[in-house]
LUMDOFI-840832 format. One record per residue: chain; x, y, z of N, C-alpha, C, O in turn; residue in one letter. Coordinates in steps of 0.2 Angstrom, whole numbers, plus 5000, padded with zeros to 4 digits. Each point is the difference from the previous one (the first is absolute). Last residue first. Example, Ala and Ser with C-alpha at 12.3 -4.5 7.8 and 13.67 -1.06 7.14 Angstrom:
BEGIN
+-----+------+------+------+-------+-------+-------+------+------+------+------+------+------+------+
! mol ! n_px ! n_py ! n_pz ! ca_px ! ca_py ! ca_pz ! c_px ! c_py ! c_pz ! o_px ! o_py ! o_pz ! type !
+-----+------+------+------+-------+-------+-------+------+------+------+------+------+------+------+
!   A ! 5064 ! 4989 ! 5035 !  5004 !  5006 !  5001 ! 4996 ! 5005 ! 5003 ! 5003 ! 5006 ! 5001 !    S !
!   A ! 4999 ! 4966 ! 4999 !  4996 !  5006 !  5000 ! 5004 ! 5006 ! 5000 ! 5005 ! 4999 ! 5003 !    A !
+-----+------+------+------+-------+-------+-------+------+------+------+------+------+------+------+
//
This chain:
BEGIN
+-----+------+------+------+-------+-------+-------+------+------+------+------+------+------+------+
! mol ! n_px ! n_py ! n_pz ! ca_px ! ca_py ! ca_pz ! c_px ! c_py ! c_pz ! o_px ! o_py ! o_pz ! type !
+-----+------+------+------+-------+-------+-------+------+------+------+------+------+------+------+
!   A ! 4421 ! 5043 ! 5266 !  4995 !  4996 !  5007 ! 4999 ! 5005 ! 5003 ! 4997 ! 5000 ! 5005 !    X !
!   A ! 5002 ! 5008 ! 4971 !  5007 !  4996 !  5005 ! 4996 ! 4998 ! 5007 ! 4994 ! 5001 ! 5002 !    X !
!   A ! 4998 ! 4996 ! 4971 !  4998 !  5005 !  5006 ! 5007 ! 4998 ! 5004 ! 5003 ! 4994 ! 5000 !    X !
!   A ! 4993 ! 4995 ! 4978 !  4998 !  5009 !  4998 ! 5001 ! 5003 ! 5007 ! 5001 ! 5006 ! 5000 !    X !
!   A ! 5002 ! 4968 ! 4994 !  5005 !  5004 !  5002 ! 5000 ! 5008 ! 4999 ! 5004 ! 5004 ! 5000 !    X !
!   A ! 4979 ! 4976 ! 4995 !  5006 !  5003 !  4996 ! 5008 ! 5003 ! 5001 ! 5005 ! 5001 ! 4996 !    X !
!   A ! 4975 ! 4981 ! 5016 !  5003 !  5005 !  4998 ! 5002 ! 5001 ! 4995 ! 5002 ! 4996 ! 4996 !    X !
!   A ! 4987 ! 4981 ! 5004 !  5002 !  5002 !  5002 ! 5001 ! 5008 ! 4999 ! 4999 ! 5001 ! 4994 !    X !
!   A ! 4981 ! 4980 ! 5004 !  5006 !  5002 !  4999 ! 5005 ! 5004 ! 5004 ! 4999 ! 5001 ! 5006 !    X !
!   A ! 4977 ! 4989 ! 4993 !  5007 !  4996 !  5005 ! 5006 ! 5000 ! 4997 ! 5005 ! 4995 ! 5000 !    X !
!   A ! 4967 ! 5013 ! 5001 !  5006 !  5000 !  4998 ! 5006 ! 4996 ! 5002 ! 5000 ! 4998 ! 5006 !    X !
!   A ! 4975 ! 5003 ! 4998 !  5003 !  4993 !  4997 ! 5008 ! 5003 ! 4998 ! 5004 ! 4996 ! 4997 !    X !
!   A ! 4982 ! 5020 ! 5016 !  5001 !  4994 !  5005 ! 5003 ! 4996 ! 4996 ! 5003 ! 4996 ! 5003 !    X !
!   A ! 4997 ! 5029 ! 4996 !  5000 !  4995 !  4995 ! 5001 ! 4993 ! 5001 ! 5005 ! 4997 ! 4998 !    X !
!   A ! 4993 ! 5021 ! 5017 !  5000 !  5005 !  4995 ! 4998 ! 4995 ! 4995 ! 4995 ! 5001 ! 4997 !    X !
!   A ! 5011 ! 4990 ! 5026 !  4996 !  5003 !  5000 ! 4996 ! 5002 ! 4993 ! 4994 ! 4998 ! 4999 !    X !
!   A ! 5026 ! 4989 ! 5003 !  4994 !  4998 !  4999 ! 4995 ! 5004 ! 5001 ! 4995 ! 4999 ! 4997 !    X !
!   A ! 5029 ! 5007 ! 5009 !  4998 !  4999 !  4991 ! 4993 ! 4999 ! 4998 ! 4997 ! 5004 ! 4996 !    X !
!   A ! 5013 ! 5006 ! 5028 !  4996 !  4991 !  4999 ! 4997 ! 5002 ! 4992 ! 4994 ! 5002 ! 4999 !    X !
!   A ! 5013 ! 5016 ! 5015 !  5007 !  4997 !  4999 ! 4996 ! 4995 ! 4996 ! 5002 ! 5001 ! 4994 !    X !
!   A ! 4992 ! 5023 ! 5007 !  4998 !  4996 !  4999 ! 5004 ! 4993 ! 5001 ! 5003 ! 4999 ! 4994 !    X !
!   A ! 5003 ! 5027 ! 5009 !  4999 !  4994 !  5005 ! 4996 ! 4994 ! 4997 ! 4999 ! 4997 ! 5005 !    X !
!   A ! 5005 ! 5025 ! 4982 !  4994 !  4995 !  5003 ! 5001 ! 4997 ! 5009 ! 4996 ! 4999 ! 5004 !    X !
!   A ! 5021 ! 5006 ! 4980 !  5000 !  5005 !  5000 ! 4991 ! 5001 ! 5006 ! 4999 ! 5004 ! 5005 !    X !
!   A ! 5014 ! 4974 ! 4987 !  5007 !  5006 !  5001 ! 4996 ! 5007 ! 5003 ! 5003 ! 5003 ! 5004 !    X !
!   A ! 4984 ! 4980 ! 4991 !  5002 !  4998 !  5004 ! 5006 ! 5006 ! 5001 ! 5000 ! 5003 ! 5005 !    X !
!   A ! 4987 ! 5000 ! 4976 !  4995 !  4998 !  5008 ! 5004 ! 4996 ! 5004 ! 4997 ! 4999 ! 5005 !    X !
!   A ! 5015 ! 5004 ! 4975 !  4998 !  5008 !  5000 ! 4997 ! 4996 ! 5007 ! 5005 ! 4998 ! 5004 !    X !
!   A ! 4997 ! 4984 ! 4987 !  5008 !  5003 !  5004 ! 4999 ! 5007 ! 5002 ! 5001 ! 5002 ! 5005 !    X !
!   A ! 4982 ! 4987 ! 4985 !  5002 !  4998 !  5004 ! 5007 ! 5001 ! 5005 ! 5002 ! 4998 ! 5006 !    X !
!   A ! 4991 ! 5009 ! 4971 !  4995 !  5001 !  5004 ! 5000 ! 4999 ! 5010 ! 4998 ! 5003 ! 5004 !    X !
!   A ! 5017 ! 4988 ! 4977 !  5002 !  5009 !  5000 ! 4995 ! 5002 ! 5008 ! 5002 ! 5003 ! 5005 !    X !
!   A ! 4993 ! 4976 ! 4985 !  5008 !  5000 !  5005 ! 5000 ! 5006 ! 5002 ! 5002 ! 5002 ! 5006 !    X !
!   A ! 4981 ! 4995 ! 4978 !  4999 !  4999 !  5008 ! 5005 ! 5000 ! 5004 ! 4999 ! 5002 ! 5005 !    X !
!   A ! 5001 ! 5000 ! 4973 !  4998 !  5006 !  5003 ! 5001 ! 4999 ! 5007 ! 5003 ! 5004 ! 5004 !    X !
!   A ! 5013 ! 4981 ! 4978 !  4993 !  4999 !  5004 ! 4998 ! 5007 ! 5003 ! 5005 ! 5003 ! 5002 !    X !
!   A ! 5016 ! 4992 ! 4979 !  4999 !  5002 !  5009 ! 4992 ! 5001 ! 4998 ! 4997 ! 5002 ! 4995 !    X !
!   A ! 5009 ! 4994 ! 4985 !  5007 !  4998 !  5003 ! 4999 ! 5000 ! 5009 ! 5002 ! 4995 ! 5004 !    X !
!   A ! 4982 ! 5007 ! 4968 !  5001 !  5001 !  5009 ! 5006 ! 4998 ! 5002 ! 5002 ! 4995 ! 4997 !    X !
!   A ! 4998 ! 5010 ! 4977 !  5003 !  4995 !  5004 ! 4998 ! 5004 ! 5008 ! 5003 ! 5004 ! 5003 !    X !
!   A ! 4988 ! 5010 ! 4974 !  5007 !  4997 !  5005 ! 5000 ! 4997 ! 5004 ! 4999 ! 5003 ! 5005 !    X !
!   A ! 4987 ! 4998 ! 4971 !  5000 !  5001 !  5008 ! 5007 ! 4998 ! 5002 ! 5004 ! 4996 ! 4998 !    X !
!   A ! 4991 ! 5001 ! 4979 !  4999 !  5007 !  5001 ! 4998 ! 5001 ! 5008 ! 4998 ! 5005 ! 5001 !    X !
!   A ! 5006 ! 4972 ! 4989 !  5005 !  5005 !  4992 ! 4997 ! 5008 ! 5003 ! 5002 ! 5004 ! 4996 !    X !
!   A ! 4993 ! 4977 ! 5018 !  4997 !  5000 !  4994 ! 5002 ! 5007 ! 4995 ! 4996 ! 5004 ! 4997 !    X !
!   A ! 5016 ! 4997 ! 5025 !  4997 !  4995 !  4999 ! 4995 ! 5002 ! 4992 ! 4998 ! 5005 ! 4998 !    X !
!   A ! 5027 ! 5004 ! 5005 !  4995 !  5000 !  5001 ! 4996 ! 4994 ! 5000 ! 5001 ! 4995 ! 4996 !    X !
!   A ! 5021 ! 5006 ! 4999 !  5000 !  5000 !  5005 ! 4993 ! 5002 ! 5004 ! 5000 ! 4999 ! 5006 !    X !
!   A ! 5008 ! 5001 ! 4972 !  5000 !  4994 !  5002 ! 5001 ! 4999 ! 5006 ! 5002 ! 4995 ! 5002 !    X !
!   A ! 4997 ! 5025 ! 4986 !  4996 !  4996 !  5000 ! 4998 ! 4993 ! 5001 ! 4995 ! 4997 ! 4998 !    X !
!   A ! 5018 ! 5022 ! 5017 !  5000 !  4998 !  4993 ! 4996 ! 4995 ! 4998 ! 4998 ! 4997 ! 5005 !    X !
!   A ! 5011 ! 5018 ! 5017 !  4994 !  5003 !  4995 ! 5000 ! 4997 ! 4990 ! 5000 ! 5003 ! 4995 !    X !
!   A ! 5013 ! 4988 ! 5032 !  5001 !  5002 !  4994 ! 4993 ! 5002 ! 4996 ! 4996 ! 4995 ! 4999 !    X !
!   A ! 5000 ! 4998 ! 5024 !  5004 !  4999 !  4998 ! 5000 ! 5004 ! 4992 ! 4995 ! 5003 ! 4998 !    X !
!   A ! 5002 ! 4997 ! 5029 !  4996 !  5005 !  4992 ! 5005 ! 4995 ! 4997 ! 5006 ! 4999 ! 5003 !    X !
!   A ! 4988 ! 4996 ! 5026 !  5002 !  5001 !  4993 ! 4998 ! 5001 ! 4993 ! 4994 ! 4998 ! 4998 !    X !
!   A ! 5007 ! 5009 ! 5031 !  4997 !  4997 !  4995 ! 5005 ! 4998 ! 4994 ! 5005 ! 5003 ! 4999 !    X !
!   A ! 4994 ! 5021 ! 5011 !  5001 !  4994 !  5004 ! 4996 ! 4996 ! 4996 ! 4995 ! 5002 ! 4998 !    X !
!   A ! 5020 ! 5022 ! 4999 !  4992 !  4994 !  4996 ! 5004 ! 4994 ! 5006 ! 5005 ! 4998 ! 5002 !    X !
!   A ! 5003 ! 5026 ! 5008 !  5002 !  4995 !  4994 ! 4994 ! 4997 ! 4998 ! 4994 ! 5002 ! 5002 !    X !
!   A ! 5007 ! 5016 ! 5016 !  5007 !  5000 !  4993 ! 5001 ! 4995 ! 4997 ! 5005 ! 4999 ! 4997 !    X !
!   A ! 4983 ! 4997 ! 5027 !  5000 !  5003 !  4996 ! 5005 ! 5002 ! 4995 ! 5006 ! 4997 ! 5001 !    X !
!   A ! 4983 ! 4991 ! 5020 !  5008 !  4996 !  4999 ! 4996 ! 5004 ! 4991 ! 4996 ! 4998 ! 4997 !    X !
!   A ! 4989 ! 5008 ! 5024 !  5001 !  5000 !  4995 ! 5007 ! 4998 ! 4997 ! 5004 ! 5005 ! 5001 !    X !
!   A ! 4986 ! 5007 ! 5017 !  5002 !  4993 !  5003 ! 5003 ! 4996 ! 4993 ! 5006 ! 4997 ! 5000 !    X !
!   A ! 4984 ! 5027 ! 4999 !  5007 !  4999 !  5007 ! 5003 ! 4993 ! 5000 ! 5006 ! 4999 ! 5001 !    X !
!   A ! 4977 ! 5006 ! 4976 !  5002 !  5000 !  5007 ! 5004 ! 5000 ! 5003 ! 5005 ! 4998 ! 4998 !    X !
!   A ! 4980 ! 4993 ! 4980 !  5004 !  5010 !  5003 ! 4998 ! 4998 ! 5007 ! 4995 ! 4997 ! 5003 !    X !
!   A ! 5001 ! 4989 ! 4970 !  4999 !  4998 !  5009 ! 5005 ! 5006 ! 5004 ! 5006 ! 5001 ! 4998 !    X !
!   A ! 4981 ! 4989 ! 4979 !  5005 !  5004 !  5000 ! 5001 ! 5002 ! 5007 ! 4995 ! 5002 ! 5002 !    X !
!   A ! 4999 ! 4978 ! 4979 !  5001 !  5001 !  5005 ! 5002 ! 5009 ! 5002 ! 5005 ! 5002 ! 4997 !    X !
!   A ! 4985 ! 4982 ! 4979 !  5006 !  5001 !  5005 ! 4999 ! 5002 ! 5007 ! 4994 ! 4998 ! 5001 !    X !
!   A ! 4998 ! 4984 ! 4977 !  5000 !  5008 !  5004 ! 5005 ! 5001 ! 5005 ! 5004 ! 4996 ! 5003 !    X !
!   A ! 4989 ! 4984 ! 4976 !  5006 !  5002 !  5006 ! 4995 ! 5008 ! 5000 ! 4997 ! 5004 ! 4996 !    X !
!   A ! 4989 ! 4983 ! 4987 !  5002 !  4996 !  5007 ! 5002 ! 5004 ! 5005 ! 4996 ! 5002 ! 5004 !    X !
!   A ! 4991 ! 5011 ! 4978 !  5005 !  4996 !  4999 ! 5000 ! 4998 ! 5008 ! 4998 ! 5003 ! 5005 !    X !
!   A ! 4987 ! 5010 ! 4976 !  4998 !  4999 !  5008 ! 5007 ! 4995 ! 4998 ! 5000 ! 4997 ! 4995 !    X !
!   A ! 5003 ! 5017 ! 4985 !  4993 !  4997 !  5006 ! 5003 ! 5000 ! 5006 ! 5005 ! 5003 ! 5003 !    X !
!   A ! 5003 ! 5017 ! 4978 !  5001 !  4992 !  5003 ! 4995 ! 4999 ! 5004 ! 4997 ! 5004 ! 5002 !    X !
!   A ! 5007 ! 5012 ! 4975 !  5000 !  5001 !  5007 ! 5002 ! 4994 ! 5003 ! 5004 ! 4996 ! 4997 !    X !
!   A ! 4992 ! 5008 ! 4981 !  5007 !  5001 !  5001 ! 4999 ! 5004 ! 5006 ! 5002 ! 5006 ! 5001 !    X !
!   A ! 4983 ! 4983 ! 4985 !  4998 !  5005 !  5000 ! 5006 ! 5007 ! 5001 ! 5001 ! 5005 ! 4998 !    X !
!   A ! 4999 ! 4968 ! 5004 !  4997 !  5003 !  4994 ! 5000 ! 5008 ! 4999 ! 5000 ! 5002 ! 4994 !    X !
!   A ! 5013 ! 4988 ! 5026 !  4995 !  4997 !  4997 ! 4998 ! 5003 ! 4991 ! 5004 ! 5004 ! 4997 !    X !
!   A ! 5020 ! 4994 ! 5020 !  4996 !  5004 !  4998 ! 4996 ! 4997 ! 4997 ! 5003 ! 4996 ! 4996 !    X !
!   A ! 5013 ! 4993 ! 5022 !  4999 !  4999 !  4994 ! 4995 ! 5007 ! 4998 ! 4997 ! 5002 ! 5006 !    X !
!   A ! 5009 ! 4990 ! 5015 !  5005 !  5004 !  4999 ! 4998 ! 5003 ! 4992 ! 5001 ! 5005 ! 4998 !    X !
!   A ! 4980 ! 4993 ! 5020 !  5004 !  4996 !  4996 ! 5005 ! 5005 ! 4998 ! 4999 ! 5006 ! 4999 !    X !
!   A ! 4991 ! 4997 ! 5026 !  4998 !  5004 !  4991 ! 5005 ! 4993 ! 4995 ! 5005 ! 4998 ! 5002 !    X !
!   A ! 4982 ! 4999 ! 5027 !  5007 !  5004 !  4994 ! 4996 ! 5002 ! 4995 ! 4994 ! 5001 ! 4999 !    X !
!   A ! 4992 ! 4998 ! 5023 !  5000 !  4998 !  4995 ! 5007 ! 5002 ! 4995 ! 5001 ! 5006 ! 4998 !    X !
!   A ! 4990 ! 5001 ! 5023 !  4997 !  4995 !  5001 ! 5002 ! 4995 ! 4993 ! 4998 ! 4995 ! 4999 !    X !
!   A ! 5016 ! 5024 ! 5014 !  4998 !  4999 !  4996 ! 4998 ! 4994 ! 4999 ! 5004 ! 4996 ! 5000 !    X !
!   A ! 5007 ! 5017 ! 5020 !  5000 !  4995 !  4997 ! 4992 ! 5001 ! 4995 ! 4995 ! 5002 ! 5002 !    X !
!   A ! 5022 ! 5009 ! 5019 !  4995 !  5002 !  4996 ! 5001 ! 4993 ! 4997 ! 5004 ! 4997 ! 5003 !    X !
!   A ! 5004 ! 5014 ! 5022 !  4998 !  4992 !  4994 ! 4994 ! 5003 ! 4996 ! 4995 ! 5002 ! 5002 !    X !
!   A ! 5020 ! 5011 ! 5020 !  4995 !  5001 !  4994 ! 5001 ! 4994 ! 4995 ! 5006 ! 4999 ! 4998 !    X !
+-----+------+------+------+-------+-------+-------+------+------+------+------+------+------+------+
//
C-alpha cells in the first residue's frame, strides 16, 4: 500500500493560524517487501533558516524515485521510463529486491 498527498503544508502559520499549500510532502508506503521503521530521505532541522522562503520545507527526494522503485519492486515495472519517460533519477532504497 503507497499513500501520497498531492500537496504539503507550510511549516510557517498563516494569518488566521492555519497553513497553505506548501512544497515538501510525504510518503507512506506498507508492505512485506518494504526496508520499513525508519524516514527515508532527508529532513533536515525544523529552523528558520532551513526553510525555503521563510515558511516551506526544502523538497529533498523526487516522488517519482519513490514511484518507481514501488512499480519495480512491487509491480514488476523494471524500465524507470515507462511511468516517467524524462526521469533520470534515482531510488530511494524503500523496497528490498
Amino acid at each position: 500500500v503507497m499513500t501520497m498527498t498531492e500537496f504539503g503544508r507550510t511549516v510557517k502559520q498563516n494569518g488566521t493560524g492555519g497553513t497553505d499549500h506548501g512544497r515538501a510532502s510525504c510518503n507512506f508506503i506498507l508492505g512485506n517487501n518494504v526496508i520499513g521503521g525508519k524516514v527515508h530521505g532527508t529532513i533536515a532541522p525544523l529552523a528558520l533558516e532551513n526553510l525555503e522562503d521563510g515558511r516551506d520545507l526544502t523538497v529533498t527526494t523526487d516522488f517519482r524515485g519513490v514511484f518507481n522503485e514501488v512499480a519495480n519492486g512491487h509491480l514488476k515495472i523494471n524500465n524507470k521510463k515507462v511511468l516517467f519517460p524524462e526521469f533520470n533519477g534515482d531510488s530511494i532504497g524503500v523496497m528490498r529486491s
